[in-house]
C-alpha positions in Angstrom: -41.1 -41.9 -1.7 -44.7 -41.7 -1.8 -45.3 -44.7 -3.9 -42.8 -46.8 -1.7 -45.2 -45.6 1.7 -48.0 -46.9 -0.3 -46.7 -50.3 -0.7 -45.7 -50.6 2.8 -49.7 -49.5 4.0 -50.8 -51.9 1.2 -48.5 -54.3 2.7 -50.1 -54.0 6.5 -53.7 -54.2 5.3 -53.3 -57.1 3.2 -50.0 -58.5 2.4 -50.8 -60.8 -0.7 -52.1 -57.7 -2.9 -48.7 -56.2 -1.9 -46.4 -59.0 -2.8 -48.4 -59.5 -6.1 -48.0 -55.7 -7.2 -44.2 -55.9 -6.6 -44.0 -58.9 -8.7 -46.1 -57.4 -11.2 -44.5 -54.1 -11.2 -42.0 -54.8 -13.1 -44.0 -56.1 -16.3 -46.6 -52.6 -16.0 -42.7 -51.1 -16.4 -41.7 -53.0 -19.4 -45.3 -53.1 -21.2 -45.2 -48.9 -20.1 -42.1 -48.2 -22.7 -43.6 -48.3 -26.0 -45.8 -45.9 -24.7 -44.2 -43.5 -23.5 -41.1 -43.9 -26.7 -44.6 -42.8 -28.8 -45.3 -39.8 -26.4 -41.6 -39.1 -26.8 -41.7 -39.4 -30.2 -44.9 -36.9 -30.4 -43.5 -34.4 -27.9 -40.6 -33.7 -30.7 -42.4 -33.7 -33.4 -44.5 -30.9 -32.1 -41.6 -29.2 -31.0 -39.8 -28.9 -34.2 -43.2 -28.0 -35.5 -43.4 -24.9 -33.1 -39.9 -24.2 -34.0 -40.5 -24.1 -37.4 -43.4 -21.6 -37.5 -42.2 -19.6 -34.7 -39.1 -18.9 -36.9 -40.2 -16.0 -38.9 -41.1 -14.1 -36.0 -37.8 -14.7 -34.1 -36.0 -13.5 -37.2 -37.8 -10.6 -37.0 -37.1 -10.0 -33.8 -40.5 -10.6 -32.0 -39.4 -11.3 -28.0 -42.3 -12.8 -25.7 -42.8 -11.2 -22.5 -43.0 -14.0 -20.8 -39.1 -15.0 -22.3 -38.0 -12.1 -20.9 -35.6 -12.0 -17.9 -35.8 -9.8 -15.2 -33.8 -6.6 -14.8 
């Protein structure tokens, strides 16, 4: 919502900028995905590393506070 009032005050103030960013829009989107596949990629890796070193203390039993719901 707020990027779509953006355009539309970009779009008053100088209408060719506007038209040129919709256009191009599209192509920052497409040219974007690699990127964020890679962040993707790296936000599960790091995962399943936490995972795995945090497993010896969730067998044990270790709880943290934070985890732990309210009564």
């Amino acid at each position: 919502m707020k990027t779509l009032l953006l355009w539309c005050v970009l779009l008053v103030l100088c209408w060719p900028v506007a038209i040129v960013a919709l256009i191009l829009w599209p192509l920052v989107w497409l040219l974007s995905i690699p990127f964020r596949l890679v962040g993707l990629s790296f936000d599960a890796i790091f995962a399943l590393l936490r995972a795995i070193l945090f497993l010896p203390a969730r067998v044990l039993g270790y709880r943290d506070s934070s985890a732990r719901r309210p009564l």
